[in-house]
PDB file of N, H, CA, C and O in Angstrom:
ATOM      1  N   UNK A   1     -40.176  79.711 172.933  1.00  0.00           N
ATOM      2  CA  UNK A   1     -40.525  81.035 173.401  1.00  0.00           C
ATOM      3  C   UNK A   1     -40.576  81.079 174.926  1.00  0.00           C
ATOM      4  O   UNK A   1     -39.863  81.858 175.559  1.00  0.00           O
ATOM      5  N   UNK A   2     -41.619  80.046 175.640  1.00  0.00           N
ATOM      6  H   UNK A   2     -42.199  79.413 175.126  1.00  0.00           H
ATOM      7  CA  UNK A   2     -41.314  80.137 176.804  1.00  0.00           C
ATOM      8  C   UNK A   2     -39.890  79.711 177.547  1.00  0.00           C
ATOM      9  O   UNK A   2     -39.906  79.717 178.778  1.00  0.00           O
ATOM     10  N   UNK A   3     -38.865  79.402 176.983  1.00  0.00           N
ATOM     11  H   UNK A   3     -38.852  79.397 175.983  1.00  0.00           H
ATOM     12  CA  UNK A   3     -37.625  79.236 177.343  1.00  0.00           C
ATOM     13  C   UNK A   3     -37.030  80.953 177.613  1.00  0.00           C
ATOM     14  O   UNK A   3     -36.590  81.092 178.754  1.00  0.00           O
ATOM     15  N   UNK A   4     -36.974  82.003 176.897  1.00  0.00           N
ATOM     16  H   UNK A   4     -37.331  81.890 175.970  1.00  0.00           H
ATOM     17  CA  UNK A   4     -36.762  83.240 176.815  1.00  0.00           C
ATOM     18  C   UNK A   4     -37.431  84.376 178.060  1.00  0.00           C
ATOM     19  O   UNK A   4     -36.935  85.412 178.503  1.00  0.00           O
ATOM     20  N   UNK A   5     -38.569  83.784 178.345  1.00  0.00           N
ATOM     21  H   UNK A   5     -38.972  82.942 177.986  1.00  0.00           H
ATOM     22  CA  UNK A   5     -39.426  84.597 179.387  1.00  0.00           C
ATOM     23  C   UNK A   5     -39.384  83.853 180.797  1.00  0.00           C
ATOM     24  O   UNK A   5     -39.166  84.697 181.665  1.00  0.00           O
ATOM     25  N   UNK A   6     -39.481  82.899 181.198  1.00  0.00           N
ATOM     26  H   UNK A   6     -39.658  82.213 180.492  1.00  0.00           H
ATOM     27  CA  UNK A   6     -38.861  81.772 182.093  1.00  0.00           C
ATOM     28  C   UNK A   6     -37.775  83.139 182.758  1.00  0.00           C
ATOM     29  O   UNK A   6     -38.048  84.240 183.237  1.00  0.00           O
ATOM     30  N   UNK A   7     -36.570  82.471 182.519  1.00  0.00           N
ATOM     31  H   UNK A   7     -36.349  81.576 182.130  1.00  0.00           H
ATOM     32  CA  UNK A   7     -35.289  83.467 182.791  1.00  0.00           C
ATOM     33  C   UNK A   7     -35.118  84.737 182.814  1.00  0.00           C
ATOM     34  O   UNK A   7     -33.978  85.021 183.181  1.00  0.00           O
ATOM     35  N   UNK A   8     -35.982  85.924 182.498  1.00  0.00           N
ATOM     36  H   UNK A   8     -36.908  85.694 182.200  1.00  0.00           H
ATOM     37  CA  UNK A   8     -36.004  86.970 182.478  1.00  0.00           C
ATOM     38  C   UNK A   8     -36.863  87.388 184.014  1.00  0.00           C
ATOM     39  O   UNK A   8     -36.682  88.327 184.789  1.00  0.00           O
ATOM     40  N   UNK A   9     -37.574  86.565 184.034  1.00  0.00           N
ATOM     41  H   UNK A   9     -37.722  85.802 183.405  1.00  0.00           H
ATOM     42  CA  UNK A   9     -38.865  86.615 185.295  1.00  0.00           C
ATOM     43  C   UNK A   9     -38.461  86.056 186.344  1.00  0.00           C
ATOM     44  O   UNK A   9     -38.519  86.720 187.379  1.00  0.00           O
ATOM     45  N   UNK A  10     -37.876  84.524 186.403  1.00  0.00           N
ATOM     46  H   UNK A  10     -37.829  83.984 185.562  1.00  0.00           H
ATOM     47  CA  UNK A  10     -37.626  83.676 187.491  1.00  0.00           C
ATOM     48  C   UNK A  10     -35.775  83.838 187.866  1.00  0.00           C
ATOM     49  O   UNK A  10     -35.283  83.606 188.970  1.00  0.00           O
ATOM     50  N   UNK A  11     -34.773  84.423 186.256  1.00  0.00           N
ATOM     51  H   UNK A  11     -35.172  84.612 185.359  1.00  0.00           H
ATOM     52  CA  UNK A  11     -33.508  84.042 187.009  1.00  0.00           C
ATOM     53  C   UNK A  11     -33.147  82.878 186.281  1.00  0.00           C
ATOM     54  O   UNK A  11     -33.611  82.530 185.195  1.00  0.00           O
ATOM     55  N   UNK A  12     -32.238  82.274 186.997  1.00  0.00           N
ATOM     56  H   UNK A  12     -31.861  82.557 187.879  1.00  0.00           H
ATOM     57  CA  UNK A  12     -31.426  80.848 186.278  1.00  0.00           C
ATOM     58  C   UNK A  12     -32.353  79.859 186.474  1.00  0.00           C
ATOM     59  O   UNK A  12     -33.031  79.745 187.495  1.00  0.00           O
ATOM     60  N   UNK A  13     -32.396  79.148 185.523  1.00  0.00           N
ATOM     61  H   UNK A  13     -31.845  79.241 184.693  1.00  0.00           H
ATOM     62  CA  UNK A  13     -33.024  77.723 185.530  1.00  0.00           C
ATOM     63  C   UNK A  13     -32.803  76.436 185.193  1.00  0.00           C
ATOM     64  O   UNK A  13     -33.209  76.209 184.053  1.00  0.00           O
ATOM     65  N   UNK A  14     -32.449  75.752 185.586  1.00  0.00           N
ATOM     66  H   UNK A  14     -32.118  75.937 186.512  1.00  0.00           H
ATOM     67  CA  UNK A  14     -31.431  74.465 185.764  1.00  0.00           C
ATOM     68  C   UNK A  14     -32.247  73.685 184.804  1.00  0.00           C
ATOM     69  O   UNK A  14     -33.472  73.733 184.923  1.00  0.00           O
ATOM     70  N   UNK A  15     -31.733  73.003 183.907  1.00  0.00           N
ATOM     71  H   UNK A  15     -30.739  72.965 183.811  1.00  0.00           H
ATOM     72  CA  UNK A  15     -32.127  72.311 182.889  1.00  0.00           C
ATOM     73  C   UNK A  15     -31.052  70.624 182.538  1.00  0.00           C
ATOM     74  O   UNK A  15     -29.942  70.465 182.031  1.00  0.00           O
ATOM     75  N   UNK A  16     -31.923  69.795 183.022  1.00  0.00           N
ATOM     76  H   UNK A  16     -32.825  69.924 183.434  1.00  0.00           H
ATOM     77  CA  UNK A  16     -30.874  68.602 182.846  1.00  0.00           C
ATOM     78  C   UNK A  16     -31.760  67.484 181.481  1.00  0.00           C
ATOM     79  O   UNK A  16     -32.876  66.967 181.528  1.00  0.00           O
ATOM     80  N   UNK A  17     -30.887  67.448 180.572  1.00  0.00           N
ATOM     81  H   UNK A  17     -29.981  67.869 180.534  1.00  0.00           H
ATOM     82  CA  UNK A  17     -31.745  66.392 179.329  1.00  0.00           C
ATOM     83  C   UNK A  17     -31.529  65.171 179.992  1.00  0.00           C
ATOM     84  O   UNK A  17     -30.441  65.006 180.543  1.00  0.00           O
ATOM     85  N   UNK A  18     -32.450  64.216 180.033  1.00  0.00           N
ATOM     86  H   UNK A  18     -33.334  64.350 179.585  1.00  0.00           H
ATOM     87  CA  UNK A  18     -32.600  62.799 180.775  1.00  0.00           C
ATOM     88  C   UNK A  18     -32.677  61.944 179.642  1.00  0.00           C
ATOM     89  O   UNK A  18     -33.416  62.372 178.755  1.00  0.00           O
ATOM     90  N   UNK A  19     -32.158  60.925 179.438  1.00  0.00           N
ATOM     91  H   UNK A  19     -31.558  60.578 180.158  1.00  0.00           H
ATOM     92  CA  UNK A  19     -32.189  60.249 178.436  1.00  0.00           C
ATOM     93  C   UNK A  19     -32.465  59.008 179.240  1.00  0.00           C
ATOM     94  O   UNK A  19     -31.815  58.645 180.220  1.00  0.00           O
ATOM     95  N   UNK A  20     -33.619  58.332 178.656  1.00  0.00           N
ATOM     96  H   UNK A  20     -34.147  58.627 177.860  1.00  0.00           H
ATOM     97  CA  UNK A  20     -34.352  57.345 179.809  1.00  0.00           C
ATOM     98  C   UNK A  20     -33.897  55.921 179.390  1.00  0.00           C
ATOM     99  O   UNK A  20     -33.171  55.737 178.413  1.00  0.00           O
ATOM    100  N   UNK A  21     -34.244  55.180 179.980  1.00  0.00           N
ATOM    101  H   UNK A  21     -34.834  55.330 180.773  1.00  0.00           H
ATOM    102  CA  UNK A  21     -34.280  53.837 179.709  1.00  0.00           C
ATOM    103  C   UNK A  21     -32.902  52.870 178.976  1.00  0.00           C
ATOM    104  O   UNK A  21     -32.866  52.049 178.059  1.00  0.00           O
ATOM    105  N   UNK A  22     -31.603  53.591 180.126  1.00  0.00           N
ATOM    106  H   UNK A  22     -31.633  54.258 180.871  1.00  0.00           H
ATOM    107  CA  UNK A  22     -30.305  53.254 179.774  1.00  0.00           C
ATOM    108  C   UNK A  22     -30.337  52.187 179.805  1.00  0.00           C
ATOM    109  O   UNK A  22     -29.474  51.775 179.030  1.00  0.00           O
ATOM    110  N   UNK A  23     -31.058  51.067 180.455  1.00  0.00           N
ATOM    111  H   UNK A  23     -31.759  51.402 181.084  1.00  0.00           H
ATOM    112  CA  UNK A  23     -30.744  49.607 181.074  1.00  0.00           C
ATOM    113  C   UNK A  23     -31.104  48.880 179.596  1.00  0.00           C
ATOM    114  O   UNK A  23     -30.545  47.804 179.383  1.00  0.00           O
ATOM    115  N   UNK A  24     -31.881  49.337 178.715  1.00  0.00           N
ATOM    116  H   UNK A  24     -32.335  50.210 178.888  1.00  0.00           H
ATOM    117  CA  UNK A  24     -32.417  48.706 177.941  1.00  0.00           C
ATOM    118  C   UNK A  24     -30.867  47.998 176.389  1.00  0.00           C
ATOM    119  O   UNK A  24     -30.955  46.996 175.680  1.00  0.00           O
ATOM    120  N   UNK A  25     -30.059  48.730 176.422  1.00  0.00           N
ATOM    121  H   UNK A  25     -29.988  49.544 176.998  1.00  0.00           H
ATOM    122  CA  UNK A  25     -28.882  48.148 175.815  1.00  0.00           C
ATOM    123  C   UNK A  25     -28.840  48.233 174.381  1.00  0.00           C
ATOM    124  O   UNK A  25     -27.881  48.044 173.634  1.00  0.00           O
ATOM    125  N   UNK A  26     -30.670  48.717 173.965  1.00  0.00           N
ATOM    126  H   UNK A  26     -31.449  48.870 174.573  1.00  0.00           H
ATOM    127  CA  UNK A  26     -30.190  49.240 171.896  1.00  0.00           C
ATOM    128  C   UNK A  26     -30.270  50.660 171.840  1.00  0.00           C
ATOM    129  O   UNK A  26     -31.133  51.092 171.076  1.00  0.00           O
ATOM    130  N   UNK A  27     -29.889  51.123 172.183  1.00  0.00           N
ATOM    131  H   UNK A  27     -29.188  50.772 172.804  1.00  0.00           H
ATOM    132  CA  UNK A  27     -29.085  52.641 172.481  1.00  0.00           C
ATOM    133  C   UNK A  27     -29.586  53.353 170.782  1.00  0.00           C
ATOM    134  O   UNK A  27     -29.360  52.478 169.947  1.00  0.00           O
ATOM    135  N   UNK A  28     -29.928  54.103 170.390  1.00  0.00           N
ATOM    136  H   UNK A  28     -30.111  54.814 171.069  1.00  0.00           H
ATOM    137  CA  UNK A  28     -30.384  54.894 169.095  1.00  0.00           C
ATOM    138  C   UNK A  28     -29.369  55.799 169.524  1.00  0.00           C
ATOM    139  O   UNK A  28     -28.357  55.720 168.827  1.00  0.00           O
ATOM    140  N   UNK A  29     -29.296  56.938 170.783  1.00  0.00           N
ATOM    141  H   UNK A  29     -30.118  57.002 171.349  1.00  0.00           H
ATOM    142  CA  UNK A  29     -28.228  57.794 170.361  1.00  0.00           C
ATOM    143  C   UNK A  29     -27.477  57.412 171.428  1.00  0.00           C
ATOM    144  O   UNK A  29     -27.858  56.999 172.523  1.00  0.00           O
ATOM    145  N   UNK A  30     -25.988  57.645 170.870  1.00  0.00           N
ATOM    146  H   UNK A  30     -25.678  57.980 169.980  1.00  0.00           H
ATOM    147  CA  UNK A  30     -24.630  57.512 171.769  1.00  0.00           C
ATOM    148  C   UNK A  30     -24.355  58.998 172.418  1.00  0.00           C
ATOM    149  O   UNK A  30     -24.391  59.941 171.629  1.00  0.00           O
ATOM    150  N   UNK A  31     -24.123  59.229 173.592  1.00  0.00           N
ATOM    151  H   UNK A  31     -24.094  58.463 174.234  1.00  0.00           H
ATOM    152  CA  UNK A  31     -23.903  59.612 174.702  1.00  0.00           C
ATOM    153  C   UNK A  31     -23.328  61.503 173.690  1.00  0.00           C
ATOM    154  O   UNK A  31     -23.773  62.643 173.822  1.00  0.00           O
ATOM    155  N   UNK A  32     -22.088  60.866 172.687  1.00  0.00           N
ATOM    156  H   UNK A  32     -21.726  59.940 172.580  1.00  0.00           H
ATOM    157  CA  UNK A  32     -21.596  62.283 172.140  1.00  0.00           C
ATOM    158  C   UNK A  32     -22.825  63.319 171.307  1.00  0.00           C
ATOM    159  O   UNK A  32     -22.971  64.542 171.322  1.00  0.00           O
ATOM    160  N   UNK A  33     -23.692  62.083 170.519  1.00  0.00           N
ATOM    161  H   UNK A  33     -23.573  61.091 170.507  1.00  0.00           H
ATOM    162  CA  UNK A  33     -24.131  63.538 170.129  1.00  0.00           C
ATOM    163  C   UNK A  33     -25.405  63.766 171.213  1.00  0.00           C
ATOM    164  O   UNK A  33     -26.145  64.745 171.124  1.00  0.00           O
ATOM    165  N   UNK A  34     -25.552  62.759 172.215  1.00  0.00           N
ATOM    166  H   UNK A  34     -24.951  61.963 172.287  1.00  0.00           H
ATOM    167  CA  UNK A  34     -26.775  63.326 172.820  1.00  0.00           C
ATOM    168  C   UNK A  34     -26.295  64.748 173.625  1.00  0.00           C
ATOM    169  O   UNK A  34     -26.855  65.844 173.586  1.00  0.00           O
ATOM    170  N   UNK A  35     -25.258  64.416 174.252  1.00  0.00           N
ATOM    171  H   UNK A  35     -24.804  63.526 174.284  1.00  0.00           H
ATOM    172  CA  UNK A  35     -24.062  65.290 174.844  1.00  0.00           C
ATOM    173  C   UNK A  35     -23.880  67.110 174.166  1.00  0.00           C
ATOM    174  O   UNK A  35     -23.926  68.166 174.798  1.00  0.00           O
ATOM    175  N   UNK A  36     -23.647  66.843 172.513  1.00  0.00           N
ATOM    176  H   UNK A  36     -23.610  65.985 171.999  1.00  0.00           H
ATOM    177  CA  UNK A  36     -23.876  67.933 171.740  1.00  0.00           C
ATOM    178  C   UNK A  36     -24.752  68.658 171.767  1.00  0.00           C
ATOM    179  O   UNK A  36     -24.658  69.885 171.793  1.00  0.00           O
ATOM    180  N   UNK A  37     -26.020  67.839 171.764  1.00  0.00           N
ATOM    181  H   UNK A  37     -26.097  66.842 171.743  1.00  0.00           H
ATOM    182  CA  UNK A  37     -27.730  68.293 171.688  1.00  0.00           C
ATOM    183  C   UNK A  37     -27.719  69.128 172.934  1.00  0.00           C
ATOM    184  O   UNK A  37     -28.343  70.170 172.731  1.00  0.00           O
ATOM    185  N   UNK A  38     -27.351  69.067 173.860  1.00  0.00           N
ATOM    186  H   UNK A  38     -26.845  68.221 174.025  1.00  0.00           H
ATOM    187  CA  UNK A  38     -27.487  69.236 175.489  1.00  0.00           C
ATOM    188  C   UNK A  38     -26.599  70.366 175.016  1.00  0.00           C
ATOM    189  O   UNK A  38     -27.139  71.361 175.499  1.00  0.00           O
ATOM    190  N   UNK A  39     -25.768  70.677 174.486  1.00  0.00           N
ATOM    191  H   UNK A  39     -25.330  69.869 174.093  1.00  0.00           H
ATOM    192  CA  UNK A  39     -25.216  71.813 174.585  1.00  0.00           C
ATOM    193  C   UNK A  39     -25.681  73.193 173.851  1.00  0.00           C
ATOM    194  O   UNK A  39     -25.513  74.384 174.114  1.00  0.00           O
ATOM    195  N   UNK A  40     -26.376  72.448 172.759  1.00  0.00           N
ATOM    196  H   UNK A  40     -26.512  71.481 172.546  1.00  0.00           H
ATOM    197  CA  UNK A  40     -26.520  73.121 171.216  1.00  0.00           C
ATOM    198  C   UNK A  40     -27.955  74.433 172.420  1.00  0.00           C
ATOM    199  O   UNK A  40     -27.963  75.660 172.509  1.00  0.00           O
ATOM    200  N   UNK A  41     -29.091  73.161 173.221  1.00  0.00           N
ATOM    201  H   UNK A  41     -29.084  72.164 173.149  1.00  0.00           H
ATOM    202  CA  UNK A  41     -30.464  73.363 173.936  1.00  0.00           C
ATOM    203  C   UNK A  41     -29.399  74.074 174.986  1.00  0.00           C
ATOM    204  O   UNK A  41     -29.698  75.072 174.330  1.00  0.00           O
ATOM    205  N   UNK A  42     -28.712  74.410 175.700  1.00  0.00           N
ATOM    206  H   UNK A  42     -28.468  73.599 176.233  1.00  0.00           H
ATOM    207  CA  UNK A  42     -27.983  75.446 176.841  1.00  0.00           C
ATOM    208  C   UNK A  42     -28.541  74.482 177.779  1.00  0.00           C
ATOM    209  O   UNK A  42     -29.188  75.182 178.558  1.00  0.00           O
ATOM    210  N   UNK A  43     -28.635  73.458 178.084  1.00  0.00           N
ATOM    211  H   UNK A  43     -28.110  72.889 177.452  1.00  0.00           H
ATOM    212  CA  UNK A  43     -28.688  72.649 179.091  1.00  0.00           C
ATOM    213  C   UNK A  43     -27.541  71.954 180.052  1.00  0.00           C
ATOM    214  O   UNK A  43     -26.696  71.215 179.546  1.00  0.00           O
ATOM    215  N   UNK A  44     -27.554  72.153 181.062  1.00  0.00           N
ATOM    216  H   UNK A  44     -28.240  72.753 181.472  1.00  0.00           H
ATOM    217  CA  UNK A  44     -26.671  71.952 182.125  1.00  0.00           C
ATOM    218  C   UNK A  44     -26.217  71.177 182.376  1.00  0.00           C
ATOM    219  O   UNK A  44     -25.304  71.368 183.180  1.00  0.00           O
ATOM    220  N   UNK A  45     -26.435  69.875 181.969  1.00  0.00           N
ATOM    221  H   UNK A  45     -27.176  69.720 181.316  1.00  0.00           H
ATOM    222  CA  UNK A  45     -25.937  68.458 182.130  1.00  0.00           C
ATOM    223  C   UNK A  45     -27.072  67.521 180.881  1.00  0.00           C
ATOM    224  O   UNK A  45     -28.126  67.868 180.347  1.00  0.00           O
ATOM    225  N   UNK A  46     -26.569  66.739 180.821  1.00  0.00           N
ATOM    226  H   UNK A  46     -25.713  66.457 181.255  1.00  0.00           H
ATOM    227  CA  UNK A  46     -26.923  65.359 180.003  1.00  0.00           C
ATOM    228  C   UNK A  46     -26.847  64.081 181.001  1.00  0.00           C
ATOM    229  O   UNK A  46     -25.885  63.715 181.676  1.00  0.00           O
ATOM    230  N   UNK A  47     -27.884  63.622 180.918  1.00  0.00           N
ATOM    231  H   UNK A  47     -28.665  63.919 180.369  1.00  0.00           H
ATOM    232  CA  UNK A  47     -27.435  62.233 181.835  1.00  0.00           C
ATOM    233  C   UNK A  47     -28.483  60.792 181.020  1.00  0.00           C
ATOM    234  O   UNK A  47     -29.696  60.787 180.809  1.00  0.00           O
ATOM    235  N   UNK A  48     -27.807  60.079 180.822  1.00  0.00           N
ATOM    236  H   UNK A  48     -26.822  60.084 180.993  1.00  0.00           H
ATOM    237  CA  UNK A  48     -28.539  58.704 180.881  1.00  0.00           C
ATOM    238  C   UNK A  48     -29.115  58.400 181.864  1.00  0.00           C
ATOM    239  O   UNK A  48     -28.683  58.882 182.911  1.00  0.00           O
ATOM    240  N   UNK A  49     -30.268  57.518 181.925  1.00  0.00           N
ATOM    241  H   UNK A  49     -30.619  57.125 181.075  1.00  0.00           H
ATOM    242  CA  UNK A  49     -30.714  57.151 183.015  1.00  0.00           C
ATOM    243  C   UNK A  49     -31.690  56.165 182.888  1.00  0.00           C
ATOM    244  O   UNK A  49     -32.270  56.107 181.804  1.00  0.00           O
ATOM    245  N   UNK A  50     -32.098  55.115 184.061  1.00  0.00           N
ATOM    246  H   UNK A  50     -31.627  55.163 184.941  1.00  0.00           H
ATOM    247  CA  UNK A  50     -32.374  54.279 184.042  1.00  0.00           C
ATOM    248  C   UNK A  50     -33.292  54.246 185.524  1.00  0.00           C
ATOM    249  O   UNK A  50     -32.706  54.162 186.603  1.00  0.00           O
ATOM    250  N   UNK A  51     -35.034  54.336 185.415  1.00  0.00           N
ATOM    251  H   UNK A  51     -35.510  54.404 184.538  1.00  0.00           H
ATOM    252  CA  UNK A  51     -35.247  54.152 186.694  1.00  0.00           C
ATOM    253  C   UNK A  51     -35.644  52.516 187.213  1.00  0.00           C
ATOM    254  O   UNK A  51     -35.817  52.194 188.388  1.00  0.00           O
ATOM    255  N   UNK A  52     -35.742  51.531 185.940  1.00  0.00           N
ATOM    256  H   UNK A  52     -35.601  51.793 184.985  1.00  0.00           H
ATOM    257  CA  UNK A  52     -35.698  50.256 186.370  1.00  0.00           C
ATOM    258  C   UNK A  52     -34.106  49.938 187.134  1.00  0.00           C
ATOM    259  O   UNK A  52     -34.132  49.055 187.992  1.00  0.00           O
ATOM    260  N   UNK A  53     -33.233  50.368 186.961  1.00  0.00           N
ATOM    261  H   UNK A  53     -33.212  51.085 186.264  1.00  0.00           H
ATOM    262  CA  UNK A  53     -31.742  50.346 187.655  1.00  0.00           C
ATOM    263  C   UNK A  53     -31.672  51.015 188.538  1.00  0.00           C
ATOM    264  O   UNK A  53     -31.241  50.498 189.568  1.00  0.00           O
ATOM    265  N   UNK A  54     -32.051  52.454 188.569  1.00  0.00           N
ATOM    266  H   UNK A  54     -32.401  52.874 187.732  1.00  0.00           H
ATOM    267  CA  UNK A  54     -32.039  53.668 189.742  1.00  0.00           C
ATOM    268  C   UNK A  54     -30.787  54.058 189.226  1.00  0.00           C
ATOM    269  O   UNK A  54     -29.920  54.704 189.816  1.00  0.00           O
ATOM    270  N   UNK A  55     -30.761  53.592 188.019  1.00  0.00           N
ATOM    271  H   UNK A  55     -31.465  53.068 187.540  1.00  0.00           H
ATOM    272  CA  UNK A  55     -29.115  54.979 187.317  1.00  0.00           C
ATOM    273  C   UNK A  55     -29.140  56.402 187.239  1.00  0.00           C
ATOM    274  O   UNK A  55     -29.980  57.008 186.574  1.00  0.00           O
ATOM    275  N   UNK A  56     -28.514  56.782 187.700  1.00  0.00           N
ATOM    276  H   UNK A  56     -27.832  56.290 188.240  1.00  0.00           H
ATOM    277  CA  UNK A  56     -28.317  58.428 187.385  1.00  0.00           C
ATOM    278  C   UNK A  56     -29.602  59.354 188.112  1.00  0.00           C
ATOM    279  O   UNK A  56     -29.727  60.576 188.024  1.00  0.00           O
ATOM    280  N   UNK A  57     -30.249  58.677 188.636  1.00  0.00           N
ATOM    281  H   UNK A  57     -30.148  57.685 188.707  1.00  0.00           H
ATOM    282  CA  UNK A  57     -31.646  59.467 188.798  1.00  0.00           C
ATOM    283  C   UNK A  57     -31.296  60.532 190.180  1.00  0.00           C
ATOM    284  O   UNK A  57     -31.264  61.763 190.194  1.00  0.00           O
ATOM    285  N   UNK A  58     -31.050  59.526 191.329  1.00  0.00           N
ATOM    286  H   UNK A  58     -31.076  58.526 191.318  1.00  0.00           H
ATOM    287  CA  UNK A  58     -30.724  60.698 192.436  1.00  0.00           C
ATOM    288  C   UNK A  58     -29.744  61.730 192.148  1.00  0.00           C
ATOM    289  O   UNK A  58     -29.875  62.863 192.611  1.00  0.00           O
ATOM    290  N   UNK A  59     -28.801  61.410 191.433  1.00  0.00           N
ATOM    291  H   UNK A  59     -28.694  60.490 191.057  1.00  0.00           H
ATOM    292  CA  UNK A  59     -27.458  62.505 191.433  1.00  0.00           C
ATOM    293  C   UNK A  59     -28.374  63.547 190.587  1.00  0.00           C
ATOM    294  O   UNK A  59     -28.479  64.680 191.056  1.00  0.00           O
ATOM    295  N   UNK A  60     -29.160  63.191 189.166  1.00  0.00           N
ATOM    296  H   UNK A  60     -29.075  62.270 188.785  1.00  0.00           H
ATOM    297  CA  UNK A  60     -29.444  64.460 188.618  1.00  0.00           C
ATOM    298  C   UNK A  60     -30.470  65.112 189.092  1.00  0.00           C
ATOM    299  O   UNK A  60     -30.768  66.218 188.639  1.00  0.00           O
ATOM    300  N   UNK A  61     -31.228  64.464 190.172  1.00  0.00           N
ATOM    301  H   UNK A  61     -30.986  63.566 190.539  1.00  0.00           H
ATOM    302  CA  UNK A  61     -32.094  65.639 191.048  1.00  0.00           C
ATOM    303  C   UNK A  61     -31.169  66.336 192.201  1.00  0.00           C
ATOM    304  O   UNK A  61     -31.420  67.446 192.670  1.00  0.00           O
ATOM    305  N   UNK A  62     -29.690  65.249 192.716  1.00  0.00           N
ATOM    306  H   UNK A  62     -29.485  64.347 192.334  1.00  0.00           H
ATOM    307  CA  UNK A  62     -29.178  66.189 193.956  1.00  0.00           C
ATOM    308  C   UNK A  62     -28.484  67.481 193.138  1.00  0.00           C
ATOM    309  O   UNK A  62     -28.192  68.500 193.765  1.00  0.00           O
ATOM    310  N   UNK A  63     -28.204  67.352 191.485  1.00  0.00           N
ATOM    311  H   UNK A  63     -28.441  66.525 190.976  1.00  0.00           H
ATOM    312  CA  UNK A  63     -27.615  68.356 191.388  1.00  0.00           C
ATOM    313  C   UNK A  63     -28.647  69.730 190.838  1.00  0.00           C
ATOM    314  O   UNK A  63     -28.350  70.893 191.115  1.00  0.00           O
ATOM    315  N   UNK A  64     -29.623  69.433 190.195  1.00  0.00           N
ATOM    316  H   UNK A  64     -29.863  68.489 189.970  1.00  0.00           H
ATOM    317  CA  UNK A  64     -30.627  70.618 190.374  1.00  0.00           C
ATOM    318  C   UNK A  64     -30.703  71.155 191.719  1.00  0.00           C
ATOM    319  O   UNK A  64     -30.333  72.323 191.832  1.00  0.00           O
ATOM    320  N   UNK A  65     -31.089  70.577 192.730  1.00  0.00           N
ATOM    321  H   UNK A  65     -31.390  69.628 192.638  1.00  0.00           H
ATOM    322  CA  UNK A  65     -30.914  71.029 193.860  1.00  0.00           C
ATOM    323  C   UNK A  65     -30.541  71.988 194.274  1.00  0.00           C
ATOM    324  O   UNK A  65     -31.088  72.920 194.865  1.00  0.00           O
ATOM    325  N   UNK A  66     -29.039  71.676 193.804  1.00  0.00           N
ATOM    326  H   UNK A  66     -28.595  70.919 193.324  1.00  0.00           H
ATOM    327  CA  UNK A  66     -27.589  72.333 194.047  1.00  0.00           C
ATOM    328  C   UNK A  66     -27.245  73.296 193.592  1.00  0.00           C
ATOM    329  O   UNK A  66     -26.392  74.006 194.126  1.00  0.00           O
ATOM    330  N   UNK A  67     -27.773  73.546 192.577  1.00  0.00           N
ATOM    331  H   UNK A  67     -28.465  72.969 192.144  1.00  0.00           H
ATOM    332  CA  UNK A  67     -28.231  74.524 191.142  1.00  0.00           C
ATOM    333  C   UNK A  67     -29.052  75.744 192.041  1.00  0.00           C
ATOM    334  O   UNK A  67     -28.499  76.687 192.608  1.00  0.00           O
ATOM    335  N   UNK A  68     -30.206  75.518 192.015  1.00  0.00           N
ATOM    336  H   UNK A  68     -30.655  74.753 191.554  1.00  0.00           H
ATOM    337  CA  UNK A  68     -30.902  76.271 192.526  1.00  0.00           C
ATOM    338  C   UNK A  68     -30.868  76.594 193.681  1.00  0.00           C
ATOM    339  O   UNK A  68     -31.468  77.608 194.039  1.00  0.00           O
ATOM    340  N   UNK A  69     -30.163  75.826 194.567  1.00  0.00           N
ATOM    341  H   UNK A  69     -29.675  75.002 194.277  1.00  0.00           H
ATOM    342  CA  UNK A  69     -29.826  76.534 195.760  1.00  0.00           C
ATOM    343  C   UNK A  69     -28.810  77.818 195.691  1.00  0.00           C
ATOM    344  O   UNK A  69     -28.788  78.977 196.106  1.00  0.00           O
ATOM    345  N   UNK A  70     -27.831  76.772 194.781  1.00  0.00           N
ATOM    346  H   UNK A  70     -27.849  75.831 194.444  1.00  0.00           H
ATOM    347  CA  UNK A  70     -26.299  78.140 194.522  1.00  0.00           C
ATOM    348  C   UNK A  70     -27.311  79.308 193.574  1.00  0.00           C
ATOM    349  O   UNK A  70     -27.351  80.380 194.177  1.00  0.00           O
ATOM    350  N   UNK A  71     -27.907  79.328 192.601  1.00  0.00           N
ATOM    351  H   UNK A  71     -27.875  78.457 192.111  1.00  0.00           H
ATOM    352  CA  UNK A  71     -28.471  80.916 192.523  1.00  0.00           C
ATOM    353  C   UNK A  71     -29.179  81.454 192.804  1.00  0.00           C
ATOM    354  O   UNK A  71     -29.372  82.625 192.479  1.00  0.00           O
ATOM    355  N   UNK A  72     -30.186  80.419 193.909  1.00  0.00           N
ATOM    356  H   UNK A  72     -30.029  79.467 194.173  1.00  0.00           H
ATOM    357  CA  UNK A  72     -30.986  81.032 194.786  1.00  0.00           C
ATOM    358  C   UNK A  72     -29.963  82.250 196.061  1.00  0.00           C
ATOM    359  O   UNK A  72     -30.376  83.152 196.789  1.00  0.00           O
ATOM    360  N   UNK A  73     -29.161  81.935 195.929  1.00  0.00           N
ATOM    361  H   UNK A  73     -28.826  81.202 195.337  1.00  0.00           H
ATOM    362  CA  UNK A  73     -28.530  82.593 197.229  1.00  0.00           C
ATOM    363  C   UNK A  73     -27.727  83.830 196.108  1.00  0.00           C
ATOM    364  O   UNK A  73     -27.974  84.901 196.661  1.00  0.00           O
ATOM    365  N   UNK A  74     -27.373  83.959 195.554  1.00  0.00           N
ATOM    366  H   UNK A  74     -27.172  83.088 195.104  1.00  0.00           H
ATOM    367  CA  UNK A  74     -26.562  85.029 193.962  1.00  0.00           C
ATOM    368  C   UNK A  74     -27.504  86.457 194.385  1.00  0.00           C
ATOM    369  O   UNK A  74     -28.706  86.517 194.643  1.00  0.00           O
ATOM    370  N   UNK A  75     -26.474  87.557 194.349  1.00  0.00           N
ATOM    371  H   UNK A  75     -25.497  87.509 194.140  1.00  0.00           H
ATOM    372  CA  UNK A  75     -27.094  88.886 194.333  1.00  0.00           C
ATOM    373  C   UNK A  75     -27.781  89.459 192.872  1.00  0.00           C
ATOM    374  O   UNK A  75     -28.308  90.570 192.832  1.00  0.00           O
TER     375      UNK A  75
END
């Protein structure tokens, strides 16, 4: 529910699913259907990630960023 009122009030809202603890190597879900899930939820990206490695972590905050800058500036 609060997904529906969010966006009506604030505008676009950048949503990235983080899938944690890539380094660890027994993987439960593979990348496609986590990938699906991320699409099924209207989420903007999917990323694995790993902060014992520092995988994926800066890029998916530089691209929220990037996100909200580009529709922060949108008429």
């Amino acid at each position: 529910m609060q997904r529906k009122i969010y966006p009506q009030k604030a505008g676009f809202i950048p949503i990235i699913l983080m899938w944690m603890k890539w380094d660890l190597g027994n993987h439960e879900v593979d990348f496609d259907i986590a990938n699906d899930y991320a699409l099924k939820a209207k989420c903007n990206q999917c990323v694995f990630t790993s902060s014992k490695e520092n995988i994926n972590l800066n890029e998916s905050f530089q691209a929220m960023a990037k996100w909200l800058i580009y529709y922060a500036n949108q008429p």
